[in-house]
DRENDO-1510 file (C-alpha; in Angstrom, 1 decimal, always signed):
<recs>
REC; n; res; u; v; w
REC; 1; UNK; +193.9; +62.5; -38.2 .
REC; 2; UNK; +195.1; +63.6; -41.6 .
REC; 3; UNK; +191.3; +64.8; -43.0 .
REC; 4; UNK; +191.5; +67.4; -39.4 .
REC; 5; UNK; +194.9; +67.9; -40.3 .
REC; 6; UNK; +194.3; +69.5; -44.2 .
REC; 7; UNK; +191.0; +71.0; -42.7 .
REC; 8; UNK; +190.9; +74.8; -42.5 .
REC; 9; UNK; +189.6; +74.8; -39.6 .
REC; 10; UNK; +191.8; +75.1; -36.7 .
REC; 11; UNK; +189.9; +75.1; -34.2 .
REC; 12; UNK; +188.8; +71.6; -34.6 .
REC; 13; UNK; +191.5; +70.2; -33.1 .
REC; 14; UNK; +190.3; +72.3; -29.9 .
REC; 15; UNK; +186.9; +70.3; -29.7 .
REC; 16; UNK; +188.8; +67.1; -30.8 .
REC; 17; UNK; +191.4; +67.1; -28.0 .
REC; 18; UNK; +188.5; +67.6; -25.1 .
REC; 19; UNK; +186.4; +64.6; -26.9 .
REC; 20; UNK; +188.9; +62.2; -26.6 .
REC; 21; UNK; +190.1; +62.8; -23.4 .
REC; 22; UNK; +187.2; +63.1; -21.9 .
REC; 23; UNK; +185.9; +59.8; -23.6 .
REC; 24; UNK; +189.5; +58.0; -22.0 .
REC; 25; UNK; +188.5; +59.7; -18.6 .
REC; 26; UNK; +185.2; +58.3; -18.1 .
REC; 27; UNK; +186.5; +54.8; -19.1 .
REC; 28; UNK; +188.8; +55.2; -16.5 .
REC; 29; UNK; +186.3; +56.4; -14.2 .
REC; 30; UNK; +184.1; +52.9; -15.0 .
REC; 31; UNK; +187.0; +51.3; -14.6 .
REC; 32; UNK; +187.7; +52.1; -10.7 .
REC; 33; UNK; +184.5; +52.8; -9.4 .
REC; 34; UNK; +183.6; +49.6; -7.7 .
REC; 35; UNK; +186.9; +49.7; -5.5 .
REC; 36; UNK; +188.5; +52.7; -3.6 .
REC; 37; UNK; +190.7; +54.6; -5.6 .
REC; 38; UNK; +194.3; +54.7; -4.8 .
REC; 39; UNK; +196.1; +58.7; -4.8 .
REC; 40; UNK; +197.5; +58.1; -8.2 .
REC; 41; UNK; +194.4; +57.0; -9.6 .
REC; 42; UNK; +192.4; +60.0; -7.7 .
REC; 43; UNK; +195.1; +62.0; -9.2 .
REC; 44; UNK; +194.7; +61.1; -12.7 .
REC; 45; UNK; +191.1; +61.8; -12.8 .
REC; 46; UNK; +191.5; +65.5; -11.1 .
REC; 47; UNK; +194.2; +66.3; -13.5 .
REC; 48; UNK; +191.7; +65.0; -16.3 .
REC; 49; UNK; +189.0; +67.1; -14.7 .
REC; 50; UNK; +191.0; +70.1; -14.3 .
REC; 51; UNK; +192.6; +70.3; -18.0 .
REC; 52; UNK; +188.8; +69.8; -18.9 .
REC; 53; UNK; +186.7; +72.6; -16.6 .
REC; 54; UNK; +186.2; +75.5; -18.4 .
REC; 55; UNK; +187.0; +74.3; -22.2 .
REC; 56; UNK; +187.5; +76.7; -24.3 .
REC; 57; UNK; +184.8; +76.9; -27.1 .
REC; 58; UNK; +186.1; +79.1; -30.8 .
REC; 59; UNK; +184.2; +81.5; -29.7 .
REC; 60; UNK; +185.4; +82.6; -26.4 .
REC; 61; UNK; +187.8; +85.9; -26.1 .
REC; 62; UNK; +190.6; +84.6; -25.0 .
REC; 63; UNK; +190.7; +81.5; -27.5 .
REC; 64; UNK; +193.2; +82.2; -30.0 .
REC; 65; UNK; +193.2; +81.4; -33.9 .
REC; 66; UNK; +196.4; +79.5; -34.3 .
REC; 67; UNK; +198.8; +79.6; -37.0 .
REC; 68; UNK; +200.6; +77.0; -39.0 .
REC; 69; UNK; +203.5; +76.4; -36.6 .
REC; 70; UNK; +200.9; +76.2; -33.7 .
REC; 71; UNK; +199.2; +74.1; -35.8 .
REC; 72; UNK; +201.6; +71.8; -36.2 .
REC; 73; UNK; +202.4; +71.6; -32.2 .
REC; 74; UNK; +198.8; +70.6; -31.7 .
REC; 75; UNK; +199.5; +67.6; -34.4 .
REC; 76; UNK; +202.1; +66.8; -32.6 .
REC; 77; UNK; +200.6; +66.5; -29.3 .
REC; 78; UNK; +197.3; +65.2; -30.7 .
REC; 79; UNK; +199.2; +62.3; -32.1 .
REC; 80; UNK; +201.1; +61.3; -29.3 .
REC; 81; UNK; +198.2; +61.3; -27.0 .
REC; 82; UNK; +196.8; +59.1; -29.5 .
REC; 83; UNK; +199.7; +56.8; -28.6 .
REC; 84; UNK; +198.9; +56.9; -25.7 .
REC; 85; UNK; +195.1; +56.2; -25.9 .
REC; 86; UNK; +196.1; +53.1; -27.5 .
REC; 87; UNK; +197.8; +52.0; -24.6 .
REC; 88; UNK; +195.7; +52.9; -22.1 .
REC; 89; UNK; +193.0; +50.4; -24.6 .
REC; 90; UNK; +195.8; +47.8; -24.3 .
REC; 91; UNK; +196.1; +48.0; -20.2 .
REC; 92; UNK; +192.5; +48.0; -20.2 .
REC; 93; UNK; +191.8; +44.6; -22.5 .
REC; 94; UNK; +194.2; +43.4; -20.0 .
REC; 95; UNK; +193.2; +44.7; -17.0 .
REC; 96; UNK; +196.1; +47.1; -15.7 .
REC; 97; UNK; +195.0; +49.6; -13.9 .
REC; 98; UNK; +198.2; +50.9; -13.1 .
REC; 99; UNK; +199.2; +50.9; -16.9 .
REC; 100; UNK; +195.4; +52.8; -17.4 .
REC; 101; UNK; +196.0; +55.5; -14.9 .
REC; 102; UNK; +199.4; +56.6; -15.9 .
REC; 103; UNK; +198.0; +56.6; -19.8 .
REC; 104; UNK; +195.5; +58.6; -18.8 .
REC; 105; UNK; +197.9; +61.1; -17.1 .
REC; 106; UNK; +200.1; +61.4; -20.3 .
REC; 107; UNK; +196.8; +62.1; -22.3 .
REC; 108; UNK; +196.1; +64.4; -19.7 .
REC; 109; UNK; +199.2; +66.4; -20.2 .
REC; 110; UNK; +199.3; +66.4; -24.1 .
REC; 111; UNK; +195.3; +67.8; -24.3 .
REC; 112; UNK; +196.8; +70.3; -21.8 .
REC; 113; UNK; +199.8; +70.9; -23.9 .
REC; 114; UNK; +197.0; +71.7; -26.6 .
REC; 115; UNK; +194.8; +73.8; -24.2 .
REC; 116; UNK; +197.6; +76.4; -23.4 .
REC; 117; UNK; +198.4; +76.5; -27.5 .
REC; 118; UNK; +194.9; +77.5; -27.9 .
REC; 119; UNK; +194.5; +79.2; -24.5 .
REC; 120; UNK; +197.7; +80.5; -23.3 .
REC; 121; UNK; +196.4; +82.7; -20.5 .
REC; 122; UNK; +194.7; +80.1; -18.9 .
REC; 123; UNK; +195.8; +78.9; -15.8 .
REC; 124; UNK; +196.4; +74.9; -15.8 .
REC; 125; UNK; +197.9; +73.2; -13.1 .
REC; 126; UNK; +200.5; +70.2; -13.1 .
REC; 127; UNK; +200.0; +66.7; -12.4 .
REC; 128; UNK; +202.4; +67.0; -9.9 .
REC; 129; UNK; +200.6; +69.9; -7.9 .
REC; 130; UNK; +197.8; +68.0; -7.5 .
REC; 131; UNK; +199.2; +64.2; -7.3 .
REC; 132; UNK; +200.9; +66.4; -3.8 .
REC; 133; UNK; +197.3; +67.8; -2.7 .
REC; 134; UNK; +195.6; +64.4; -3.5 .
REC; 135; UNK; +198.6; +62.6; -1.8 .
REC; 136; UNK; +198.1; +64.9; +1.2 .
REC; 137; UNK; +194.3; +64.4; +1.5 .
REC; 138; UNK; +195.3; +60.8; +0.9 .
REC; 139; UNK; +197.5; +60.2; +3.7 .
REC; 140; UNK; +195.1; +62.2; +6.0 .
REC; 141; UNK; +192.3; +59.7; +5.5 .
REC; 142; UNK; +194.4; +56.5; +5.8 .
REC; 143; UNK; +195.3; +58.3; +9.3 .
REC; 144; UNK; +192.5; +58.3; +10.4 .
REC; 145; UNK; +191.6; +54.8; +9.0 .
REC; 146; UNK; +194.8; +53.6; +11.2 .
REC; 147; UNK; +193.8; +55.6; +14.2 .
REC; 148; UNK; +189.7; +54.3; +13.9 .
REC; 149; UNK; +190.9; +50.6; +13.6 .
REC; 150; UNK; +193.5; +51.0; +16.4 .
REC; 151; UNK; +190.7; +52.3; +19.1 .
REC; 152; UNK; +188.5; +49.8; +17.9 .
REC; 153; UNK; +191.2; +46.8; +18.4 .
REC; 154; UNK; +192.1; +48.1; +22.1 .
REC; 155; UNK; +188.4; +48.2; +23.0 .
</recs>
């Protein structure tokens, strides 16, 4: 973290940010794939997804070059999501999925944190908008799981 820190190249911390969480987001993704994924769970990996589509490359026009404040902001954010990749490791060794999912969700938000740094015009959405649209979609097929199993009990 220090070596990208003294680097002169700011933008490293861009690509850095979308390598890590995207590495934590398909552990995750291992992780839950053999059972059905609860809403918070569903929601983790579609904020993941979202703060990832369309990253940013140096390149692009409306990347920006950051300056020594910014710079320090990324840091900032870059090291606590490192926190928190260490404890989604932890709730993984022990099997938490729980602990994994919300992890994931505060790495999640500080790679987005870093995303609107480097592109502030781009439109990012909150956990909580989509936890509501997953927990809607959510509720909607358990209804019909209830309804299903209901007919097929009075038959």
């Amino acid at each position: 973290m220090d070596r990208v820190e003294q680097s002169d190249d700011t933008m490293v911390w861009l690509r850095l940010a979308a390598e890590r969480l995207s590495l934590v987001r398909y552990v995750f993704l291992v992780q839950i794939e053999d059972g059905i994924a609860s809403a918070e769970q569903q929601s983790a990996l579609e904020y993941a997804d979202a703060v990832l589509i369309g990253w940013p490359s140096k390149d692009d026009d409306d990347a920006v070059q950051i300056d020594s404040e910014m710079a320090k902001d990324v840091a900032r954010h870059m090291r606590l999501g490192e926190e928190y990749i260490d404890r989604f490791r932890q709730a993984e060794r022990a099997r938490h999925i729980d602990e994994m999912t919300a992890a994931l969700i505060r790495v999640s938000e500080q790679v987005a944190e870093i995303r609107k740094i480097y592109q502030p015009t781009f439109p990012l959405p909150t956990f909580a908008e989509i936890r509501r649209v997953i927990q809607d979609e959510w509720d909607e097929a358990m209804g019909k799981i209830d309804v299903d199993a209901s007919e097929s009990q009075e038959s």
